[in-house]
ZAMARGU-4260 file (C-alpha; in steps of 0.2 Angstrom, whole numbers, plus 5000, padded with zeros to 4 digits):
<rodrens>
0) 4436/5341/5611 | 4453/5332/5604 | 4452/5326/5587 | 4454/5310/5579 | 4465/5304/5565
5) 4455/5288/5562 | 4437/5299/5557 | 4430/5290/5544 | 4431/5300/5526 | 4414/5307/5523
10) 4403/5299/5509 | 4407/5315/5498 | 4425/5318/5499 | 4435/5311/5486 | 4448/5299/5491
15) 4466/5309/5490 | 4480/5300/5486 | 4493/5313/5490 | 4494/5326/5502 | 4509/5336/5501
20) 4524/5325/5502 | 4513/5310/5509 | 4505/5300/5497 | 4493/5285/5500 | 4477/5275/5496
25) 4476/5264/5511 | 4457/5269/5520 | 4472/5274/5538 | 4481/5286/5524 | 4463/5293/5517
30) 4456/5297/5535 | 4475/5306/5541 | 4473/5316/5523 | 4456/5322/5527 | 4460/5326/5543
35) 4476/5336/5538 | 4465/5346/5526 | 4452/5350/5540 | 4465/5357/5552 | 4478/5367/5541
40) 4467/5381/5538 | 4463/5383/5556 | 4477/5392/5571 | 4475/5377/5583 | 4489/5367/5586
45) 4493/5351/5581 | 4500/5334/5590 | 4508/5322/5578 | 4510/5305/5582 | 4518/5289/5575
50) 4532/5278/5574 | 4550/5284/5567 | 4548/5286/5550 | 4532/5285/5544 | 4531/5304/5539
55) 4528/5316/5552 | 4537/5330/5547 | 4530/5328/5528 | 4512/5330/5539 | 4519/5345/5548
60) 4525/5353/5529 | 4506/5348/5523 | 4498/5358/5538 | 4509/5370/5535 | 4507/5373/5515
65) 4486/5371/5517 | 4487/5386/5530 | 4487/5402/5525 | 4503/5403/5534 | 4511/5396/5517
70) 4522/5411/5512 | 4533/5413/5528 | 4544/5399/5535 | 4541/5382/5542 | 4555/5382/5557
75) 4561/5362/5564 | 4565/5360/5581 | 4574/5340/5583 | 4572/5341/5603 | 4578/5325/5603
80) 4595/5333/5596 | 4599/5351/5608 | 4609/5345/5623 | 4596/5350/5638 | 4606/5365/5644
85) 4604/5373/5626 | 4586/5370/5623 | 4579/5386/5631 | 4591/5397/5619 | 4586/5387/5606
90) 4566/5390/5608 | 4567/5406/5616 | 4584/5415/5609 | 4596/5424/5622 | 4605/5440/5626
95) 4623/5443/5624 | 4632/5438/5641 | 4617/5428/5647 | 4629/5415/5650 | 4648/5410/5648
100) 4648/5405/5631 | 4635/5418/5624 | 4646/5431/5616 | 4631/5438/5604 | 4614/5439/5605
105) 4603/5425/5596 | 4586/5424/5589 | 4577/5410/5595 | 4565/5396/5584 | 4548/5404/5591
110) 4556/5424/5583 | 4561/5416/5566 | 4546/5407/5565 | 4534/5424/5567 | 4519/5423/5556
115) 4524/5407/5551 | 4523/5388/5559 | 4536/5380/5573 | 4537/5359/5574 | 4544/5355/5588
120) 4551/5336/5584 | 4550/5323/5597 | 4542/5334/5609 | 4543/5319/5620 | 4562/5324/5622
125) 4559/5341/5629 | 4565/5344/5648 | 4552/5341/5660 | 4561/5359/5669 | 4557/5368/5651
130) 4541/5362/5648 | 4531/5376/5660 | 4541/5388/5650 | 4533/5381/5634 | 4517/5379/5642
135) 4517/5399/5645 | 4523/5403/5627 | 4508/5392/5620 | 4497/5400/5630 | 4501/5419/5633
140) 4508/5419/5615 | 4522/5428/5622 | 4541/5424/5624 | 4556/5429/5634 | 4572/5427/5630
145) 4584/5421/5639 | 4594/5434/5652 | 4581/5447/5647 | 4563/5453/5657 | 4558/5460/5641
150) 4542/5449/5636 | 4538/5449/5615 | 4521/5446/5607 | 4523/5432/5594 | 4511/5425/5581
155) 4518/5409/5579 | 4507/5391/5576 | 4515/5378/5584 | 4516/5359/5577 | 4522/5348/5589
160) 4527/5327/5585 | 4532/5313/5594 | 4537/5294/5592 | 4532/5290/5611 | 4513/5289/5617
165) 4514/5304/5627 | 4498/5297/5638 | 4509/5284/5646 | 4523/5299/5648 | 4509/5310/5657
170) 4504/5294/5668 | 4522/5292/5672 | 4525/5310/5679 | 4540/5312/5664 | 4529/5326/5652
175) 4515/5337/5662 | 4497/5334/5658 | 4492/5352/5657 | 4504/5354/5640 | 4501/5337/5633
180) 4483/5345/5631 | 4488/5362/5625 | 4499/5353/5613 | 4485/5339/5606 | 4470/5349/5603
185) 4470/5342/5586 | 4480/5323/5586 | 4485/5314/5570 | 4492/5299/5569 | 4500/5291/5557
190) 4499/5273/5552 | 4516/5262/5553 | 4520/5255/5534 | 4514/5237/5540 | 4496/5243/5543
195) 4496/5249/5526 | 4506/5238/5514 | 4493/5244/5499 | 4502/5258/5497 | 4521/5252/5492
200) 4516/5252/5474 | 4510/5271/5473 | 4524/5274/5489 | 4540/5267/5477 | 4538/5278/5463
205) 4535/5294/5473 | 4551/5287/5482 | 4561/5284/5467 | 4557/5302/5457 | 4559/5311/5474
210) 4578/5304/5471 | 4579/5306/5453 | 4580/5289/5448 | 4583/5286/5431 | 4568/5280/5421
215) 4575/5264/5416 | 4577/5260/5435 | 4559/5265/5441 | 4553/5254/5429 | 4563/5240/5435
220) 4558/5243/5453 | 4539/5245/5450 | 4536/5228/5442 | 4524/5218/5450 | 4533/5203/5457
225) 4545/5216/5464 | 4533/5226/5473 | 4524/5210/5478 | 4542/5204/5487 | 4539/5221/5495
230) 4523/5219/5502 | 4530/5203/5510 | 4542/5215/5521 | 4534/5221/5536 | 4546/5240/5534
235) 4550/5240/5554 | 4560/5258/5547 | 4541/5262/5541 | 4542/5274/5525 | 4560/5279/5531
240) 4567/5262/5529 | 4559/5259/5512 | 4568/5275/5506 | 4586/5269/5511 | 4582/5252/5503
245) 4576/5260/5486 | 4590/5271/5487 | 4601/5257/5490 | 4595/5250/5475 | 4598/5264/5465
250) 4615/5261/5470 | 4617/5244/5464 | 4606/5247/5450 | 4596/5234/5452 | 4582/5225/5461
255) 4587/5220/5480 | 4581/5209/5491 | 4576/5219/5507 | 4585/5213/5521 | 4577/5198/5531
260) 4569/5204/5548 | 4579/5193/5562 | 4569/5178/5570 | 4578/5169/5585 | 4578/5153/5579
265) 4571/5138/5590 | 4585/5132/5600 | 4584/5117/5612 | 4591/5123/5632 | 4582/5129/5648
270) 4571/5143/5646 | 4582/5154/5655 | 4596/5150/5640 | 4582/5155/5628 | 4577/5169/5636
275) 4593/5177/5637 | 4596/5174/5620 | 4581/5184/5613 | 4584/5199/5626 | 4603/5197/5616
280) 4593/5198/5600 | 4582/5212/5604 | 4594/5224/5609 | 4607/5221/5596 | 4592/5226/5583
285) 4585/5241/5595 | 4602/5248/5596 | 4607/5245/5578 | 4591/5252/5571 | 4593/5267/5584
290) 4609/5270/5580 | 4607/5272/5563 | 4592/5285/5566 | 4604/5294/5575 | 4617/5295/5561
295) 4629/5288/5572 | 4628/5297/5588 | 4627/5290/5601 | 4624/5304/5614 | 4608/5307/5604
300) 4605/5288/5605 | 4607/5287/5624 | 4596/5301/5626 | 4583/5295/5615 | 4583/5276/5621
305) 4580/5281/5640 | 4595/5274/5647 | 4607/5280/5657 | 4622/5283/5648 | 4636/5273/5656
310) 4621/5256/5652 | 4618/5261/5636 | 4637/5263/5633 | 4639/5247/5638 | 4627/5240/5628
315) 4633/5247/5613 | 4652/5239/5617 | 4644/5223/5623 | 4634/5220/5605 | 4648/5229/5594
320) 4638/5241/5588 | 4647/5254/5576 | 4645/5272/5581 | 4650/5289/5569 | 4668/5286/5562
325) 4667/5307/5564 | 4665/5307/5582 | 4678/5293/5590 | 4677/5302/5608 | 4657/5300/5608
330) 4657/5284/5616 | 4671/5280/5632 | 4680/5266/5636 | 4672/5253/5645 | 4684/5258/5662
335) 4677/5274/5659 | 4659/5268/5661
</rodrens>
């Protein structure tokens, strides 16, 4: 029977307001805290769901640190960052001369992880052609490496998180429904930062000692019309965004305005003119958010947006948005595309 982030808290369970490197008073927070505690101590695993940045590798490090897996290593797998071709090898490990470029053997995440705990980030970006693979490592508890028959025992628990709703993927044919299942015996999901605004005043001074900030800054960022102008943001970033503004406060040193969200503005014209415009809107903030997340890159950023390369290049020249300065041949002319 899966579970359920959204249990109510028991009438004798103190509320928490921290679990790990979450923290939180909102009743959405107190309910994923209780559940985080229930599950840790067990083997099962785990299905983390929510929007980018609301915290779901610092749920993964929670179930992790309550398990009694705590001594041996928390491994991260970003699926959303191994070129397809290299994600086997990176899960699995390979043999020298397995293929061209493999000149050495190489351990895989499931091996490095043994007697410890694998989260497998944006699981929704694993290869549809790798996921039976996974499915029998999750359930034989066994892995091959890649170029070898040699099968290995592992004790591993595997944590597994996503952004996307991995129902509509299943319904779509684009993730298997037999993993989806294996993977979500337990489901936690994690609230967005506009469903829980109550928490910015105990979220911004966790934030600012997490950075070091100075004392006299903290207090200037905690006062009460400052967090009130907070509240009044709805953090589209979630926790993520909030970070980089503080941060960007910490720069300045001073109070900041956060940035104001982008409404199209009324405009008088045919619908079709209007309509246009808001597409126009909308994908220069998608892509500029996206493109931020992905540090620049826009490979990653194509694969994670869904697109086919050559449109989502396009896109990106077509709205001027910047990619990394470090990588200059990451996105192609537009004759190439």
């Amino acid at each position: 029977m899966l579970a359920d982030s959204r249990a109510r808290l028991l009438p004798h369970e103190p509320p928490s307001l921290s679990l790990g490197p979450l923290v939180g008073r909102s009743a959405a927070m107190r309910g994923a805290f209780a559940l985080l505690e229930r599950t840790a101590p067990a083997d099962a695993t785990v299905l983390i769901e929510g929007e980018t940045g609301t915290g779901k590798e610092g749920a993964a490090q929670a179930l992790h640190a309550g398990s009694p897996r705590r001594n041996r290593q928390l491994i991260v797998v970003d699926c959303a960052a191994i070129p397809a071709s290299l994600m086997e090898s990176e899960l699995f490990g390979h043999v020298k001369g397995s293929f061209t470029s493999a000149v050495t053997s190489r351990t895989g995440a499931f091996e490095e992880a043994e007697g410890g705990t694998l989260l497998l980030d944006e699981i929704g970006e694993l290869p549809l052609e790798l996921q039976p693979k996974l499915l029998r490592a999750l359930e034989r508890k066994e892995i091959r490496r890649v170029g070898t028959s040699h099968m290995r025992r592992l004790d591993v628990r595997v944590l597994a998180a996503t952004h996307r709703n991995l129902r509509d993927a299943v319904e779509r044919g684009a993730f298997r429904a037999d993993l989806y299942f294996r993977l979500s015996v337990v489901r936690i999901t994690l609230p967005p930062l506009r469903e829980r605004l109550e928490d910015i005043p105990l979220l911004v001074p966790h934030l600012l000692a997490s950075m070091g900030a100075a004392p006299e800054l903290i207090a200037a960022l905690t006062r009460p019309d400052f967090l009130a102008g907070l509240a009044r943001h709805s953090w589209p970033g979630n926790v993520r965004e909030l970070r980089n503004f503080l941060e960007r406060c910490a720069i300045f040193r001073q109070p900041l305005a956060p940035e104001e969200e982008r409404r199209p503005p009324h405009r008088a014209g045919t619908f079709a003119d209007g309509r246009k415009r808001a597409i126009d809107d909308y994908e220069r903030e998608y892509l500029a958010q996206l493109m931020n997340e992905c540090a620049g890159q826009a490979s990653q950023a194509a694969r994670r947006s869904g697109l086919g390369r050559s449109h989502f290049y396009r896109l990106l020249q077509k709205h001027g948005v910047p990619t990394s300065p470090g990588r200059p041949r990451d996105l192609p002319s537009a004759e190439a595309v």
